[in-house]
gemmi code that builds the backbone of each chain (N, CA, C; Angstrom):
import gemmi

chains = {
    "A": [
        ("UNK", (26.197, 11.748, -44.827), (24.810, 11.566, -44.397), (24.504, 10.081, -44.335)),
        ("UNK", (24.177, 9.640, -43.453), (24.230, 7.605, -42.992), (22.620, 7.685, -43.049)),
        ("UNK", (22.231, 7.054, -44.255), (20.798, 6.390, -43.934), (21.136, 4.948, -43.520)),
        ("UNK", (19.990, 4.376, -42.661), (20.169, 2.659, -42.662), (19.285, 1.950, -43.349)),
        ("UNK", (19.671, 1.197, -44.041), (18.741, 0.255, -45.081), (18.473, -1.165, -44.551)),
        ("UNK", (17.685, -1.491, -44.070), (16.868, -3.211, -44.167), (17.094, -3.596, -45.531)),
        ("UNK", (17.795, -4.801, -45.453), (18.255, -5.926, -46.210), (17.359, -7.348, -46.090)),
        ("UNK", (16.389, -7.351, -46.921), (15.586, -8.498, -46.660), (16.821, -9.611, -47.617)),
        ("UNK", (16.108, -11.121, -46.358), (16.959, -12.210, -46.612), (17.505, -12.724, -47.897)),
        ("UNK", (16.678, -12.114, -48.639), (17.076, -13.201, -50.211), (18.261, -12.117, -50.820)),
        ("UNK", (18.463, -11.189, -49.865), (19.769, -9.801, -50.750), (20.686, -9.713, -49.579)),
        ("UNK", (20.381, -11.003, -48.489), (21.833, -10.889, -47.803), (22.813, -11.092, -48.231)),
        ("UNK", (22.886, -11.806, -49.509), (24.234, -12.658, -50.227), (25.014, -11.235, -50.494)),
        ("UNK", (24.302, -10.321, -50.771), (25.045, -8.893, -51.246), (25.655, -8.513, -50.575)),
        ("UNK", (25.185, -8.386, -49.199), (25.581, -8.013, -47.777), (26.180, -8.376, -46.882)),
        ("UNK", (27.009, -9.717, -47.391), (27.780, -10.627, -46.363), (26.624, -11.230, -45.285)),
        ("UNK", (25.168, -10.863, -45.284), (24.767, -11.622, -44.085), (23.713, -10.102, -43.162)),
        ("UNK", (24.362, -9.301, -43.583), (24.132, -8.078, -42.963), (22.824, -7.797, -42.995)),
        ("UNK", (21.805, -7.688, -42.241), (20.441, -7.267, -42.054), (20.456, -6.210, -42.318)),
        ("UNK", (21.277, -5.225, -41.799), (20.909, -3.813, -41.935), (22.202, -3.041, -42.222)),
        ("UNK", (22.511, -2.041, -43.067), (23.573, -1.459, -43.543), (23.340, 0.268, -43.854)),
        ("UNK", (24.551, 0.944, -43.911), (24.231, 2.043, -43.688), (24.621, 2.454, -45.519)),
        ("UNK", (23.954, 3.817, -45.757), (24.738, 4.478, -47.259), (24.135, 5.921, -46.933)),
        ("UNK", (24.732, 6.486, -47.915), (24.895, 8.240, -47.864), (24.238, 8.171, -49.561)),
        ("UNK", (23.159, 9.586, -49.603), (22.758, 9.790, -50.252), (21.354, 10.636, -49.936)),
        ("UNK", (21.114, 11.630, -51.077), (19.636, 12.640, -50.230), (18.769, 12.245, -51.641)),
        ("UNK", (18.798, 11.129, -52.629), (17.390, 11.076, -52.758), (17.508, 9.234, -52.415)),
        ("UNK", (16.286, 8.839, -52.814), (16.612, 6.978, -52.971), (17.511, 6.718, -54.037)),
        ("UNK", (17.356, 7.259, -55.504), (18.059, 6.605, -55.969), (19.809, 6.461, -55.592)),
        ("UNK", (19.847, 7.724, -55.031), (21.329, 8.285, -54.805), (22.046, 6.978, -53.637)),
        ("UNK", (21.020, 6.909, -52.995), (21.443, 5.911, -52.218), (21.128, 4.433, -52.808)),
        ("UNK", (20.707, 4.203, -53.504), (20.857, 2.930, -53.986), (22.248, 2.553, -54.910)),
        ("UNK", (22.490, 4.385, -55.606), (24.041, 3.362, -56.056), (24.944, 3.648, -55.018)),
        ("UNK", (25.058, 4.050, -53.827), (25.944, 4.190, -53.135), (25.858, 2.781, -53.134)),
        ("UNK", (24.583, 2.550, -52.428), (24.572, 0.973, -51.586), (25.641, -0.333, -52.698)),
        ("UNK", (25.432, 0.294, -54.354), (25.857, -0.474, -55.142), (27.267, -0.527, -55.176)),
        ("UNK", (27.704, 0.399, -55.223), (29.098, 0.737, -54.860), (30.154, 0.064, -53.786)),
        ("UNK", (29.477, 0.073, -52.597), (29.988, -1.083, -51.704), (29.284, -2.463, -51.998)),
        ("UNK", (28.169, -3.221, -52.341), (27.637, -4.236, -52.513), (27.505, -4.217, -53.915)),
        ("UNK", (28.295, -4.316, -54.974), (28.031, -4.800, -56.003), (26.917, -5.367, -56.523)),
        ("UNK", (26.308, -5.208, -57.336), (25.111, -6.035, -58.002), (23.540, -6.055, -57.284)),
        ("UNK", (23.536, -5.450, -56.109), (22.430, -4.838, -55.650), (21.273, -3.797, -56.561)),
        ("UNK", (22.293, -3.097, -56.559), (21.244, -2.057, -57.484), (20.617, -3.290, -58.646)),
        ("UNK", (21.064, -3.859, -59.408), (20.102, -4.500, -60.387), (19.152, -5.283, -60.199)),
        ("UNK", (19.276, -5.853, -58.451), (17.840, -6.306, -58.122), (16.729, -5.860, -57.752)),
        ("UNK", (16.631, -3.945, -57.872), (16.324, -3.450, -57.144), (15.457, -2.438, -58.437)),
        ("UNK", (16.463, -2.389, -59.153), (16.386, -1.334, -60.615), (16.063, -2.152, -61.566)),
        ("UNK", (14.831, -2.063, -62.422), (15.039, -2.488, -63.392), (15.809, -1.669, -64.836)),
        ("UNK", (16.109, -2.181, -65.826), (17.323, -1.732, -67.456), (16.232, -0.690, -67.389)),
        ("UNK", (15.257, -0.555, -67.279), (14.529, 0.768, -67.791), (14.815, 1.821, -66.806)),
        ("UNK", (15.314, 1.639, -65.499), (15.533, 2.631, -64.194), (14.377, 2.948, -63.653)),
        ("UNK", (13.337, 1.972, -63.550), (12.262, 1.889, -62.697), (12.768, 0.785, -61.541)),
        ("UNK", (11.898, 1.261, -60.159), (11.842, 0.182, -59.457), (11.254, -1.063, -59.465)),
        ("UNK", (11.948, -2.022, -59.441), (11.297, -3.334, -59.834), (9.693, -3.422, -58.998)),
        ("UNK", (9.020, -4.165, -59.758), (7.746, -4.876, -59.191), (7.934, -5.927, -58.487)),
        ("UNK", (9.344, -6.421, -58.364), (8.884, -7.710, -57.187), (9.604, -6.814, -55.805)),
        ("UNK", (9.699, -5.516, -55.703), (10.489, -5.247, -54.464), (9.632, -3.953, -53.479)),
        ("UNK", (9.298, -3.944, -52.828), (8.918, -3.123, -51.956), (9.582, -2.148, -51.295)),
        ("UNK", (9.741, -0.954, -51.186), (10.777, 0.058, -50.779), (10.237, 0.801, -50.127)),
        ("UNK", (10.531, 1.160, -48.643), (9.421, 2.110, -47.789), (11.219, 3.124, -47.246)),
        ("UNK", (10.149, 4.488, -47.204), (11.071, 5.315, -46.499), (10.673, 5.525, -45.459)),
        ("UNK", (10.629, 5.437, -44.319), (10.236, 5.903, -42.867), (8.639, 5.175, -42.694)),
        ("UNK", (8.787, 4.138, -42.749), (7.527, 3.208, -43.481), (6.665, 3.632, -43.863)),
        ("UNK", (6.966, 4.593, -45.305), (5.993, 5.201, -46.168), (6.367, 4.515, -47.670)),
        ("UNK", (5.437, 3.425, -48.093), (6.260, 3.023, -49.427), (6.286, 4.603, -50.627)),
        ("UNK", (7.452, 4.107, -51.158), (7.919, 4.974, -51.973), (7.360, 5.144, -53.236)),
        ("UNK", (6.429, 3.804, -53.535), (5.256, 4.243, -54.743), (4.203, 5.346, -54.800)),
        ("UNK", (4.625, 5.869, -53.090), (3.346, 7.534, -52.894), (4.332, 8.279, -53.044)),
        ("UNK", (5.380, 8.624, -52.705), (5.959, 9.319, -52.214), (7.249, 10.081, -53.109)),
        ("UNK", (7.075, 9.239, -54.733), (7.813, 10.151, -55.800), (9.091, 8.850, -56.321)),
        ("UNK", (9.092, 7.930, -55.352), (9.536, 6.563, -56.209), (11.100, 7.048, -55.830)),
        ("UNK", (11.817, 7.255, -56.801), (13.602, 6.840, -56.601), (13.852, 8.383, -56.463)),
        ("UNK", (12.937, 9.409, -56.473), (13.205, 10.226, -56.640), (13.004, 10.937, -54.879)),
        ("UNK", (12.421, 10.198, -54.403), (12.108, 10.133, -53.069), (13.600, 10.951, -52.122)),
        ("UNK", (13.153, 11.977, -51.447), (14.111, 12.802, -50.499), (14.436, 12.071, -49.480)),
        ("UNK", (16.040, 11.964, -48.836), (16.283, 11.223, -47.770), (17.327, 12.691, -47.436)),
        ("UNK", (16.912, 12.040, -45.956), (17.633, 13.127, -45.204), (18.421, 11.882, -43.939)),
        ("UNK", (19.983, 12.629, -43.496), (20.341, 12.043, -42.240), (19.266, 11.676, -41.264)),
        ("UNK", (19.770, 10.431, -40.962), (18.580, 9.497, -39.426), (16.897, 8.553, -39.866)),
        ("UNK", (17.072, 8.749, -41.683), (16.270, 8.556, -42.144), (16.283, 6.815, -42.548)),
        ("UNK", (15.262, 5.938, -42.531), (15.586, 4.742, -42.699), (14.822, 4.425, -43.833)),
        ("UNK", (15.495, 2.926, -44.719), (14.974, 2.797, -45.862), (14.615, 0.770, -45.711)),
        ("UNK", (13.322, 0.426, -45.898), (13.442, -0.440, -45.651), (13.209, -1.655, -46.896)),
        ("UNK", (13.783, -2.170, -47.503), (13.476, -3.083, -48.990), (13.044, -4.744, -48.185)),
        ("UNK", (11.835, -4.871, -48.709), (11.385, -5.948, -48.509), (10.431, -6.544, -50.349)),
        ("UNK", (10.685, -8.065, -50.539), (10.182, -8.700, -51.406), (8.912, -8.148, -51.573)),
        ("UNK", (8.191, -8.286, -52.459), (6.540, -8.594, -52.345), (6.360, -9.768, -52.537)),
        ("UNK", (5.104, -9.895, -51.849), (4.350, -11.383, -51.751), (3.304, -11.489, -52.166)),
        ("UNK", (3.574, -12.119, -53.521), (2.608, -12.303, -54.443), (2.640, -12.941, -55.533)),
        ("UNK", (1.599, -12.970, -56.427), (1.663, -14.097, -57.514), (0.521, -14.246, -57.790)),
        ("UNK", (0.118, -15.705, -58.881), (-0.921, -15.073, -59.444), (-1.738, -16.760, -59.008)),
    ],
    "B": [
        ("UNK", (10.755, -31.622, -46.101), (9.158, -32.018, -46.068), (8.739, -30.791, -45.230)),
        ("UNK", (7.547, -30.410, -45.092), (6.646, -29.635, -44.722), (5.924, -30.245, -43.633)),
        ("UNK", (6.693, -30.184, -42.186), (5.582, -30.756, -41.318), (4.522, -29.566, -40.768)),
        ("UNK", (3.392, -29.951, -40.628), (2.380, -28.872, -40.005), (1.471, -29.493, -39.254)),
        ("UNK", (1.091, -28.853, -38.056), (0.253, -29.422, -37.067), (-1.505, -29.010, -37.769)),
        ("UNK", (-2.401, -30.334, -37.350), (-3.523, -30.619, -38.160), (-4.153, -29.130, -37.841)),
        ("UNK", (-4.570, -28.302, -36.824), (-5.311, -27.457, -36.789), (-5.035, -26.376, -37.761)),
        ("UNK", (-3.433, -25.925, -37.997), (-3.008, -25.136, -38.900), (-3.713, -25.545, -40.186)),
        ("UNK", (-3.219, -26.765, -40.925), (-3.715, -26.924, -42.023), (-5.314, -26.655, -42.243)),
        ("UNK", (-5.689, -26.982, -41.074), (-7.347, -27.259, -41.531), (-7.668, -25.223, -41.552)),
        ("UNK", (-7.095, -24.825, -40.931), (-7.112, -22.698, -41.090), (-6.829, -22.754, -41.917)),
        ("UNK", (-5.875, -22.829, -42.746), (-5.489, -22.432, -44.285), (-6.611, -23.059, -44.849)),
        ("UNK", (-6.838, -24.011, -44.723), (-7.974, -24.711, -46.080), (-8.955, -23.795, -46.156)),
        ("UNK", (-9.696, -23.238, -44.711), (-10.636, -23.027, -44.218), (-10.516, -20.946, -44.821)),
        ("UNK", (-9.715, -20.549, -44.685), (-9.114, -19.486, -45.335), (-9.410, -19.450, -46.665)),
        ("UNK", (-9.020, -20.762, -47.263), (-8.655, -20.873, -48.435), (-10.416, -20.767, -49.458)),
        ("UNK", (-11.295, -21.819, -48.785), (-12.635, -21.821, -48.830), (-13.391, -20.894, -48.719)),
        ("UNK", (-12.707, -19.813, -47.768), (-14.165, -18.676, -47.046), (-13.622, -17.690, -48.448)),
        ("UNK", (-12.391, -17.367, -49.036), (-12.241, -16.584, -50.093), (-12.825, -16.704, -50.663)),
        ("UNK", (-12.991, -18.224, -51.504), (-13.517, -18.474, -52.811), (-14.229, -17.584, -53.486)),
        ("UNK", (-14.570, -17.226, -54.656), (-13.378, -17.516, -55.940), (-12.245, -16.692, -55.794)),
        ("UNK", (-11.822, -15.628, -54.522), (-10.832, -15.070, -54.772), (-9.701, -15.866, -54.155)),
        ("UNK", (-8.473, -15.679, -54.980), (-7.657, -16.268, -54.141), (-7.060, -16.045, -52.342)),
        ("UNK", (-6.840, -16.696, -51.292), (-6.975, -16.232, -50.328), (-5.293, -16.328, -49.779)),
        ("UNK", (-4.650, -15.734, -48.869), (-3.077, -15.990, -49.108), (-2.547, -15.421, -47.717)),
        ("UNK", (-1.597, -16.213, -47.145), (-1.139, -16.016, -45.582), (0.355, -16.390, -45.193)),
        ("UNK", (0.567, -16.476, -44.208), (1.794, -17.241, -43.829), (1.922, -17.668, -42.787)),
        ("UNK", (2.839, -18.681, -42.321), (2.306, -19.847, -40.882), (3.815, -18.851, -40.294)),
        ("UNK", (4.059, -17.968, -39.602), (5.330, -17.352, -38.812), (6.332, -19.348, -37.708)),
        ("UNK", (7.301, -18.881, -37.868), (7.942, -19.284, -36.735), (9.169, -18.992, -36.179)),
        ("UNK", (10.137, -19.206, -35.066), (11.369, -19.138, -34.833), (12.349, -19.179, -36.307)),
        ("UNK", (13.132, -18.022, -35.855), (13.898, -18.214, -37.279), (14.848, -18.810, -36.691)),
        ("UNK", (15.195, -19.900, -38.037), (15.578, -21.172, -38.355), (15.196, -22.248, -37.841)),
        ("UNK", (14.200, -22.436, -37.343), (13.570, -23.341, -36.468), (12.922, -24.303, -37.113)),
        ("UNK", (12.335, -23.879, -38.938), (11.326, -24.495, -39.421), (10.361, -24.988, -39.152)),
        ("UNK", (9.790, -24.166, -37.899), (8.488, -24.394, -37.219), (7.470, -24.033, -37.504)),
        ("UNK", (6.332, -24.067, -38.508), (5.529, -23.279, -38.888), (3.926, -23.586, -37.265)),
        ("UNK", (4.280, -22.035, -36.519), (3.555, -22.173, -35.230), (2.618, -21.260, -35.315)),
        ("UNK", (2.458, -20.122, -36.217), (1.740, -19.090, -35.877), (1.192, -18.853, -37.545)),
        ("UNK", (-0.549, -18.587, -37.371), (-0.578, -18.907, -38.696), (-0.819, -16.967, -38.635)),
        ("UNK", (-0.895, -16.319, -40.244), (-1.589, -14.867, -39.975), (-2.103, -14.661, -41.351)),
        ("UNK", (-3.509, -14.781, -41.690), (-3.832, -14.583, -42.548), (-3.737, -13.429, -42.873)),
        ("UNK", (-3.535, -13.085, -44.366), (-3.088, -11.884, -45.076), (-4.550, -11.525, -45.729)),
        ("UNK", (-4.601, -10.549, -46.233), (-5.888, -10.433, -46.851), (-4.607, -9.513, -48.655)),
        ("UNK", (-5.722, -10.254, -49.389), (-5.419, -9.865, -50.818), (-5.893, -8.681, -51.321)),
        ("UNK", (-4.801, -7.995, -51.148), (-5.026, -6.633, -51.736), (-6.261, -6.278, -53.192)),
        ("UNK", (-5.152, -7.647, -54.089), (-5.718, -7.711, -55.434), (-7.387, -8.372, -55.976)),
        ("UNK", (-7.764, -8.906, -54.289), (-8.645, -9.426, -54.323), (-9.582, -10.067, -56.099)),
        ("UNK", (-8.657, -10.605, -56.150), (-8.663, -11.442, -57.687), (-8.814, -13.248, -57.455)),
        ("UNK", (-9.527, -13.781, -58.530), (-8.976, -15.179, -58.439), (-8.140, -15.499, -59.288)),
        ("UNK", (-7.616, -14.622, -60.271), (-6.216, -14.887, -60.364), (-4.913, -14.582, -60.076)),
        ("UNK", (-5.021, -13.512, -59.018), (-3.458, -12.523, -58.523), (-3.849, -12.661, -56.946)),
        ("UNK", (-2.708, -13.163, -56.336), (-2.605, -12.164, -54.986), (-1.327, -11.459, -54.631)),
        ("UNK", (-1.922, -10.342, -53.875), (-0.834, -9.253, -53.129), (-0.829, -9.299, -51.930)),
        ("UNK", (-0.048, -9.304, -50.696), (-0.190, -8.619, -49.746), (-0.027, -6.996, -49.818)),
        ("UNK", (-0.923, -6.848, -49.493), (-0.992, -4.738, -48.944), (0.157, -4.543, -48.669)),
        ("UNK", (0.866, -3.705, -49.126), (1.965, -3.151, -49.303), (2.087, -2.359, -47.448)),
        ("UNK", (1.480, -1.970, -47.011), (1.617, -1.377, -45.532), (1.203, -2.562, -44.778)),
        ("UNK", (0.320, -3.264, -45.324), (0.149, -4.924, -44.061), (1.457, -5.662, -44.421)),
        ("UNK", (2.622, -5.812, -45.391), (3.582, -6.389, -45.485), (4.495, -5.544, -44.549)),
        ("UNK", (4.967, -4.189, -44.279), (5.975, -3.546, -43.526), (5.302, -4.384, -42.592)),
        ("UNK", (4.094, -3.924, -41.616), (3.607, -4.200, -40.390), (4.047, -5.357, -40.241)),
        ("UNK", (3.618, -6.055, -40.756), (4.299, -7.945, -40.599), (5.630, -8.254, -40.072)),
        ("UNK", (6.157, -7.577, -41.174), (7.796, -8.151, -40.863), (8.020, -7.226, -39.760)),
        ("UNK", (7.564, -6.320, -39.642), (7.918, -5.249, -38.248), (8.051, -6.473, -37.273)),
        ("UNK", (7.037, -7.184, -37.398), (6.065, -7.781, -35.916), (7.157, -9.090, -36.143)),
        ("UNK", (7.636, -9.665, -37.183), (8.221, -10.806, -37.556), (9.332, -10.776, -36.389)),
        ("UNK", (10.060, -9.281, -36.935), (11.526, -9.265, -36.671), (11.627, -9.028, -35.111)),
        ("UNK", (10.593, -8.096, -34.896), (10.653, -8.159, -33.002), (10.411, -9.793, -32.465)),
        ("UNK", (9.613, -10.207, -32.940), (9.564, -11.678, -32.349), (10.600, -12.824, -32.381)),
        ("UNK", (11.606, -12.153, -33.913), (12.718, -13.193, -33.542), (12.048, -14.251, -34.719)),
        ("UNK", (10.906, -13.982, -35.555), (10.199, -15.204, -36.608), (10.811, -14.580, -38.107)),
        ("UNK", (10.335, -15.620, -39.120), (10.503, -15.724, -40.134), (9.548, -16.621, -40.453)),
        ("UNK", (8.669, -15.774, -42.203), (7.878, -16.780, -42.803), (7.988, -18.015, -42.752)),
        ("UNK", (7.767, -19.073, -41.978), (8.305, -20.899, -42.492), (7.582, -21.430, -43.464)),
        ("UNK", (6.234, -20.829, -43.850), (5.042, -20.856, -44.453), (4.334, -19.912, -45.345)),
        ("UNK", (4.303, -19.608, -46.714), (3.704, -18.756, -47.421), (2.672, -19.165, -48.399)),
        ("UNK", (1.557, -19.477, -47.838), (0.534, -20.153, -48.554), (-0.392, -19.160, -49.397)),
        ("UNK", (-1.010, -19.840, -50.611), (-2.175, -19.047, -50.895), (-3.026, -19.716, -51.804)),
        ("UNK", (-4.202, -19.738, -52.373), (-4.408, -20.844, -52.716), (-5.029, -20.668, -54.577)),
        ("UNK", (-5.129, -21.423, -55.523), (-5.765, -20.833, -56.851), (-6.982, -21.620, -56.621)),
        ("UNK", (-7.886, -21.051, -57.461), (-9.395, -21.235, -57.171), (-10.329, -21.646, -58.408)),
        ("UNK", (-9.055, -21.808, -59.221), (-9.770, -22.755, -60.636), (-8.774, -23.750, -61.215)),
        ("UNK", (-7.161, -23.902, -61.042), (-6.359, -24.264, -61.455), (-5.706, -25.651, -60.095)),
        ("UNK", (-4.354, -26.310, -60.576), (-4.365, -27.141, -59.655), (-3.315, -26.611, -58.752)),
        ("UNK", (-2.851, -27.001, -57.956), (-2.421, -26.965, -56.172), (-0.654, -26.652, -56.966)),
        ("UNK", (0.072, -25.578, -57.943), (1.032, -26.286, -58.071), (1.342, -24.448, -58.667)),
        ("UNK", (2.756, -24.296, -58.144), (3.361, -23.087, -58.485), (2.811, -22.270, -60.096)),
        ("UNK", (2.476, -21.252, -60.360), (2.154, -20.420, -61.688), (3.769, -19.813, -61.856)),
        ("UNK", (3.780, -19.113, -63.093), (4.744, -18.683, -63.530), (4.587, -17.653, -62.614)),
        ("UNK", (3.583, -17.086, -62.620), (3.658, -15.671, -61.749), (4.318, -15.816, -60.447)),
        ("UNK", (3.680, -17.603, -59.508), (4.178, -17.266, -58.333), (6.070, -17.353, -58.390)),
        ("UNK", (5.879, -18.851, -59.340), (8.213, -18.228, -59.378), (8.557, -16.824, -59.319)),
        ("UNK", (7.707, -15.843, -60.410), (8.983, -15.006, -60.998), (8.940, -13.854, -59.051)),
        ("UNK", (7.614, -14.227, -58.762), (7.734, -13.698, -57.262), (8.824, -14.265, -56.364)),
        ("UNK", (8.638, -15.449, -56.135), (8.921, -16.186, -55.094), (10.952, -15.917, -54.525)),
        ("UNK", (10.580, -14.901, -53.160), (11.729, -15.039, -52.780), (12.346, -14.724, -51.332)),
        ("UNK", (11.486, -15.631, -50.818), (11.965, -16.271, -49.670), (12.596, -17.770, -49.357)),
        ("UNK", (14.143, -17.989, -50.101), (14.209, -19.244, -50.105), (14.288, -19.990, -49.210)),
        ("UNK", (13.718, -19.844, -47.670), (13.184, -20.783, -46.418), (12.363, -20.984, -46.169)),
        ("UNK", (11.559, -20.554, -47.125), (9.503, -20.556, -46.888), (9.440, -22.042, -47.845)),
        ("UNK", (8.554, -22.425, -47.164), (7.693, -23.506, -47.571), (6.843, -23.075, -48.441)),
        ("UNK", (6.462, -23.013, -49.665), (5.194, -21.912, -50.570), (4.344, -23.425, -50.623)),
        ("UNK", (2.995, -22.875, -49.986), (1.927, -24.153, -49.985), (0.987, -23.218, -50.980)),
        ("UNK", (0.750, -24.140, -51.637), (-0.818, -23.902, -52.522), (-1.949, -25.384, -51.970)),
        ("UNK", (-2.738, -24.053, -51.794), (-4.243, -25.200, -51.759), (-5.104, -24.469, -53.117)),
        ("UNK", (-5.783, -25.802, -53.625), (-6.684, -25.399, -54.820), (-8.234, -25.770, -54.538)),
        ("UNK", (-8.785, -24.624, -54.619), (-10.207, -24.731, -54.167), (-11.098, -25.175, -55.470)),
        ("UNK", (-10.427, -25.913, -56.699), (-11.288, -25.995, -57.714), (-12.453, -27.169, -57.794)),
        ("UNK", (-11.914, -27.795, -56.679), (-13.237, -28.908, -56.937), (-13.815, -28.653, -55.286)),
        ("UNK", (-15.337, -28.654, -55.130), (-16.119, -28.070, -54.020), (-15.868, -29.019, -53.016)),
        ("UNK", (-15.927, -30.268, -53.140), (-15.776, -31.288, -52.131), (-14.151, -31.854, -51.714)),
        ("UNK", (-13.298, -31.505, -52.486), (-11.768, -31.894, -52.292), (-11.484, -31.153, -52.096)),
        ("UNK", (-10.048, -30.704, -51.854), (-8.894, -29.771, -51.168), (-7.610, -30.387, -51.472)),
        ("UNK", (-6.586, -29.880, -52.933), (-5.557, -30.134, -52.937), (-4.443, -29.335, -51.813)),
        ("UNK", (-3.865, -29.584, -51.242), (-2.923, -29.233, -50.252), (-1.156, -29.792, -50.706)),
        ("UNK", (-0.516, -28.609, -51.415), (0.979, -29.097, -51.726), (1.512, -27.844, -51.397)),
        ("UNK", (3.087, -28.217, -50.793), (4.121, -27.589, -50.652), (5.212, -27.715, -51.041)),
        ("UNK", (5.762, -26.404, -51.550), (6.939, -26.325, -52.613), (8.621, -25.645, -52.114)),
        ("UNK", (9.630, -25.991, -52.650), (10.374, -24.829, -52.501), (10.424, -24.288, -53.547)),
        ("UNK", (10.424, -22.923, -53.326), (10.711, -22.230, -54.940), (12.082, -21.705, -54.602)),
        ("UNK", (12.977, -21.822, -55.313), (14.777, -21.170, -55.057), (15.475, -21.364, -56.724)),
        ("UNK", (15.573, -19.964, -56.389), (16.066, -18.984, -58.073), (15.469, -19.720, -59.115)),
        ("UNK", (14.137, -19.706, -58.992), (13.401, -20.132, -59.957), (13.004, -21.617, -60.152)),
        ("UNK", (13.889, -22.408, -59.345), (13.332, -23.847, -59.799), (12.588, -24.599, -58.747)),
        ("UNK", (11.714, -25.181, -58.782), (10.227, -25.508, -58.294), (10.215, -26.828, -57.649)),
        ("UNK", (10.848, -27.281, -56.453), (10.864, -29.154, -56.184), (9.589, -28.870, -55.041)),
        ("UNK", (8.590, -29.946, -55.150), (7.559, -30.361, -54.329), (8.264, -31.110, -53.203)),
        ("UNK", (7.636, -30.906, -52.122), (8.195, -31.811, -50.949), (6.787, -32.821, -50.320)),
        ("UNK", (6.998, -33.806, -49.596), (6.126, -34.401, -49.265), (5.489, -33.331, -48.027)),
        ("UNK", (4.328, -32.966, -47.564), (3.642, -32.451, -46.558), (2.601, -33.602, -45.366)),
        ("UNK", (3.467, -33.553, -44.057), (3.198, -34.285, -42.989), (2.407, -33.897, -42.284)),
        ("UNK", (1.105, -33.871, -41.812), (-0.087, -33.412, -40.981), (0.237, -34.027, -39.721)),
        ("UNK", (0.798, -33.222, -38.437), (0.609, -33.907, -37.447), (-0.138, -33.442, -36.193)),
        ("UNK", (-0.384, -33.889, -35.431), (-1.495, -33.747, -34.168), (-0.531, -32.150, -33.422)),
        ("UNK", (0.140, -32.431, -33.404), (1.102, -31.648, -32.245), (2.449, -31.193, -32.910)),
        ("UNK", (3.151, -30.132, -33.584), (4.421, -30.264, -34.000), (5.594, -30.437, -32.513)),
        ("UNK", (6.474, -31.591, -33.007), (6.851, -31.918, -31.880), (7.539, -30.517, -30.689)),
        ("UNK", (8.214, -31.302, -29.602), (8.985, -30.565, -28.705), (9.609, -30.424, -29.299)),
        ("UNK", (10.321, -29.562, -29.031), (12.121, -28.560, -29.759), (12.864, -29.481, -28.863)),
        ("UNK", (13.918, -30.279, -29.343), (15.387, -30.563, -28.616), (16.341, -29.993, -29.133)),
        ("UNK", (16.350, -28.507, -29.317), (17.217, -27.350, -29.655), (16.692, -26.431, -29.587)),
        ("UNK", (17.203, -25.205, -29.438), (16.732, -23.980, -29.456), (16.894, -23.510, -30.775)),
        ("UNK", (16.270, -22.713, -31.303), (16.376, -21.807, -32.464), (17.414, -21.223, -32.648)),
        ("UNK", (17.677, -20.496, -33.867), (19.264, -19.916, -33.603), (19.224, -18.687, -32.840)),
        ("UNK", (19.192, -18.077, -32.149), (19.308, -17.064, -31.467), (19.271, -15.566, -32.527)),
        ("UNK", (18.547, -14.865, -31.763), (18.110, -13.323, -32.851), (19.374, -12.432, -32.578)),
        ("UNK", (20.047, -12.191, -33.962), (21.054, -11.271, -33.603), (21.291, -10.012, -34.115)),
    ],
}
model = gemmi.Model(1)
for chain_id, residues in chains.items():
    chain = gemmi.Chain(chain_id)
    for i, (resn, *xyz) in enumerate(residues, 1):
        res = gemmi.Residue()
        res.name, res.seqid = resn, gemmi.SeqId(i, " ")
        for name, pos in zip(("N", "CA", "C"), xyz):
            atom = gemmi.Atom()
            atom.name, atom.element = name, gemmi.Element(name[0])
            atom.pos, atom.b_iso = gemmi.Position(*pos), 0.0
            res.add_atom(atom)
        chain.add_residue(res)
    model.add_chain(chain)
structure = gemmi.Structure()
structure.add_model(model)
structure.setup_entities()
């Protein structure tokens, strides 16, 4: 099952460069350790030690962020896209 | 250095002012890799705080939607504090991660001045650059890198 994931710039280093990359998996989290699996060290910018999604990262499934939508637990199906972008913010 | 053409700057200030006391927060778009800051787009603060800002989590997809069809990238991520001075918070590092953005703070704390500084923030460490106001950002004698 090939979802495609948006790779925002500051997690190209993971990606060789790669904007956009594909992984298999039917919920988010499932696909985030795939993604880890080929890109090493991804998942921990993504996950925080507690296995929440970090607060500095934005995660939309079919540009629905995933903070409505059940978080890592979030259903992906084939043709489905996942897009991780920073947040912009501060205090 | 941070060059920016005078009308831009004087929008951000002017952004920066009409918030007051909340903090107000945007970004100047341009050609990616171009370091052109040409297109300004004010963001509106979710957190509508004077001490936090957010971009809206659905006005951030929309953005970069609009970024990436155009071929731009943030060159510019301004926002401004509204009691404190013109100069990165802990909060904005542990954010900050676009390492090609220019992060400008303007500080609206004194009514008649306008601090105006720009920073890089990259994996945490904070160097100020000088910021150049000019009439016109020049002609391109190169093209951008091409969108691939």
């Amino acid at each position: 099952m090939a979802i495609e994931v948006k790779i925002p710039t500051i997690l190209r280093t993971y990606t060789s460069g790669e904007k956009t990359v594909e992984a298999n998996g039917d919920t988010l989290a499932a696909v985030i350790d795939d993604l880890d699996a080929t890109h090493g060290g991804l998942k921990s910018r993504l996950i925080t030690d507690d296995g929440a999604l970090h607060r500095f990262v934005n995660v939309y499934v079919n540009d629905e962020d995933v903070r409505f939508t059940g978080s890592l637990e979030t259903a992906l199906k084939d043709g489905d896209s996942v897009t991780i972008l920073p947040a912009v913010a501060g205090g | 250095m941070l060059s920016i053409d005078r009308a831009t700057y004087d929008a951000i200030v002017a952004h920066a002012r009409r918030d007051h006391p909340d903090e107000a927060c945007g970004i100047v778009a341009g050609p990616e890799g171009s370091d052109r800051p040409q297109r300004m787009v004010a963001m509106l603060n979710a957190a509508r705080s004077p001490t936090f800002y957010e971009f809206d989590s659905s006005d951030l997809l929309q953005l970069y939607k609009e970024l990436d069809a155009n071929g731009e990238e943030p060159v510019v991520i301004y926002h401004s504090h509204t009691a404190t001075e013109a100069y990165p918070s802990r909060t904005d590092i542990s954010y900050a991660s676009e390492p090609n953005a220019h992060y400008v703070l303007v500080s609206t704390r004194l009514p008649n001045e306008t601090e105006f500084r720009s920073f890089r923030i990259v994996d945490a460490t904070v160097t100020e650059e000088p910021v150049e106001v000019v009439g016109a950002l020049p002609i391109h004698t190169r093209s951008p890198h091409p969108k691939t």
